[in-house]
C-alpha positions in Angstrom: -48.7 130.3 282.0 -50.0 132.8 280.1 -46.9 133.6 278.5 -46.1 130.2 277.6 -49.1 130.5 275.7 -48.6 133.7 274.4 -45.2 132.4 272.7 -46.8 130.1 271.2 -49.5 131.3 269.9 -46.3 133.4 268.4 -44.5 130.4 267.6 -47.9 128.9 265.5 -47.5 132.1 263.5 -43.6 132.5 262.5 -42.3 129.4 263.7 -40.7 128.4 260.3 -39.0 131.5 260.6 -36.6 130.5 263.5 -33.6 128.3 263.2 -34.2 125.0 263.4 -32.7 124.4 266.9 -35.1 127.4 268.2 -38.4 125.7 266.6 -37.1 122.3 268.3 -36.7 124.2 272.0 -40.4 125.8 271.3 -41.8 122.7 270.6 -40.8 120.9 273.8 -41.6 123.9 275.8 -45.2 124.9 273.8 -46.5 122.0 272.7 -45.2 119.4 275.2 -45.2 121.5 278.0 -42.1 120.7 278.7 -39.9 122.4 281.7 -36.2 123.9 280.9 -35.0 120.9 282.5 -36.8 118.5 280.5 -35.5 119.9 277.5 -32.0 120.5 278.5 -32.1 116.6 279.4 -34.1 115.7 276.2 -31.5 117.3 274.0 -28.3 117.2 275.6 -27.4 120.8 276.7 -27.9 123.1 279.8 -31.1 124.8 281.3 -29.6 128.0 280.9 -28.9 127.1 277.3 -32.7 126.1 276.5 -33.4 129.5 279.0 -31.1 131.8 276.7 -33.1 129.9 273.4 -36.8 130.7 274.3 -36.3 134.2 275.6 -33.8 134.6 272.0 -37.0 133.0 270.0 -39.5 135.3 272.4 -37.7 138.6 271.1 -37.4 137.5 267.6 -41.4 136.7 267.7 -42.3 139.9 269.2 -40.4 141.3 266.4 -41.8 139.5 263.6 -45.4 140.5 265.5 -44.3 144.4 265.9 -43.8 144.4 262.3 -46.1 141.7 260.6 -49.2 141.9 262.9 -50.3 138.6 261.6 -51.6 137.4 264.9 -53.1 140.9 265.6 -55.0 140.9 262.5 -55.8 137.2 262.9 -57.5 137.8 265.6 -59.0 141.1 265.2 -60.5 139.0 262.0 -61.8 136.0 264.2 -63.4 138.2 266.6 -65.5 139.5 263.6 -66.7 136.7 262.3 -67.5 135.4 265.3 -69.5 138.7 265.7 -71.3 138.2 262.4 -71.9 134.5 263.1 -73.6 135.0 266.4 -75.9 138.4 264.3 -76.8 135.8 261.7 -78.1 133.4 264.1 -80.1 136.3 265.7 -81.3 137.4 261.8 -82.3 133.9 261.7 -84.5 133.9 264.5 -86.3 137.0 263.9 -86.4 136.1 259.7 -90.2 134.5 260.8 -91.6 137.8 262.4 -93.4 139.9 260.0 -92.3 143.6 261.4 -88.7 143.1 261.4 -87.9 143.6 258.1 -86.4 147.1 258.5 -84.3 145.7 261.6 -83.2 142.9 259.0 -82.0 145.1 256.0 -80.1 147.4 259.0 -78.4 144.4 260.5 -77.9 142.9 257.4 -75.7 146.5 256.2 -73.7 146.2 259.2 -72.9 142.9 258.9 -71.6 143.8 255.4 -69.9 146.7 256.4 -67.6 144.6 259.0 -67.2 142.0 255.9 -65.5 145.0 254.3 -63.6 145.9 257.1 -62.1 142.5 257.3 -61.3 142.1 254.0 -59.2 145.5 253.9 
């Protein structure tokens, strides 16, 4: 399972790169959950045949991944907002207490320096 999901968490990011009868395959099996013999009797052809598709597709996602590192930096990205989102909400619960305000301005820097680093 967690492959299936892994391809198409792959698939959501360079799926418009494959061919079209590759993005059709993925789709059954990703999005519908579909099993090889579902597909192969959806569409006509043989389980190996929707077999030889996805692990084809697989490579050619790994590849585009290897080399892009869109869903790498996606995610390295998300993680880092939701790191700032979860500080602010801390910054915001500590923003009535007088003595805090050199705690603020620090969390407040690092929050901007992983802004930075997100944007680079």
């Amino acid at each position: 399972m967690e492959k299936k999901l892994r391809i198409g968490d792959l698939y959501e990011f360079y799926g418009q790169l494959l061919t079209e009868k590759q993005r059709e395959i993925l789709d059954f099996y990703c999005i519908h959950d579909l099993s090889f013999g579902e597909i192969a009797e959806e569409l006509g052809i043989s389980r190996q045949g929707v077999y030889d598709t996805i692990k084809r597709a697989e490579k050619i996602l790994d590849e585009y991944e290897s080399k892009l590192e869109l869903r790498q930096r996606f995610n390295n990205r998300e993680t880092i907002i939701n790191h700032i989102i979860s500080e602010l909400d801390t910054l915001g619960s500590k923003a009535g207490q007088p003595s805090q305000s050199g705690d603020l301005k620090n969390a407040l820097e690092q929050l901007r320096q992983e802004i930075m680093e997100m944007l680079e």
